[in-house]
N, C-alpha and C positions, 0 to 999 in steps of 0.2 A: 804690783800684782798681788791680791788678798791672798793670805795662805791657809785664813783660818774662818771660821763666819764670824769671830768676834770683828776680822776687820769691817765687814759689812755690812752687818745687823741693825747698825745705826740706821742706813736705808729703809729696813723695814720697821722695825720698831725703837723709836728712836728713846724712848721713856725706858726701855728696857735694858739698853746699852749706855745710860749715861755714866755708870761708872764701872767700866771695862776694868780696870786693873786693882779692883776693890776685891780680895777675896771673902767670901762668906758662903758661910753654912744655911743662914737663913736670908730671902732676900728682904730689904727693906720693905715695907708697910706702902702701899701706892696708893695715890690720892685718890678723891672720889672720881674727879675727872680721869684719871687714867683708868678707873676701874672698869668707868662705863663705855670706853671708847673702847670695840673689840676687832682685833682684824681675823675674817677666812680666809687661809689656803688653800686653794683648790687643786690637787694635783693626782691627773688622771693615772691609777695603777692597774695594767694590766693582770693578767693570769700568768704567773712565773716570774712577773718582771720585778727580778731582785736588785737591778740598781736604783726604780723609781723610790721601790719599798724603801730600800736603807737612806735614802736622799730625805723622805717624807720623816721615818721615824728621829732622823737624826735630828733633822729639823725642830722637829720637837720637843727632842731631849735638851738641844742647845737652849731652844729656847726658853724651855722651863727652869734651866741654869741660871740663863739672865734672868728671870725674876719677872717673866711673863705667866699669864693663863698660859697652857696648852694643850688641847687633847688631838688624838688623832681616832679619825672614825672608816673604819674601814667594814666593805660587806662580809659576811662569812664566807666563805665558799672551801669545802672540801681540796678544792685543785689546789688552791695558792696557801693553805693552812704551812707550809713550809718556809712561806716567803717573812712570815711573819714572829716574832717574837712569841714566847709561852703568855697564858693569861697571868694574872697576878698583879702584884705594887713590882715595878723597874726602875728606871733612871726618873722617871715621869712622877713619882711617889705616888700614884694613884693604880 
């Protein structure tokens, strides 16, 4: 049973997670080919819905951990401005 998305990751981005148990501050320099090959996540986020939000964001954060691209792109909207993190640099460094 995964406990953690490092156990999983490999699934999705397999360049990203080849060295799981390496810790770093900075991640390694990826090749060309890994550069230009880019995967989208699509994941529909309703109005209020704070577990899809924290699933998507986290998503992200982990991934930009591994040493992936990742941004997350969401609409504006007034209703859900709560759901969502403050603007600024985050875990995301951007």
């Amino acid at each position: 049973m995964p406990r953690d998305l490092g156990d999983v990751i490999h699934y999705f981005t397999p360049e990203a997670a080849a060295r799981p148990d390496e810790a770093s501050a900075h991640p390694p320099p990826r090749s060309a080919d890994a550069r230009e090959r880019r995967a989208v996540v699509a994941i529909p986020v309703g109005d209020g819905d704070v577990l899809r939000a924290a699933f998507a964001w986290n998503l992200c954060v982990e991934l930009a951990r591994a040493g992936a691209e990742a941004a997350l792109v969401a609409a504006r909207d007034e209703s859900s401005e709560a759901v969502w993190p403050g603007d600024g640099p985050g875990p995301l460094g951007c």
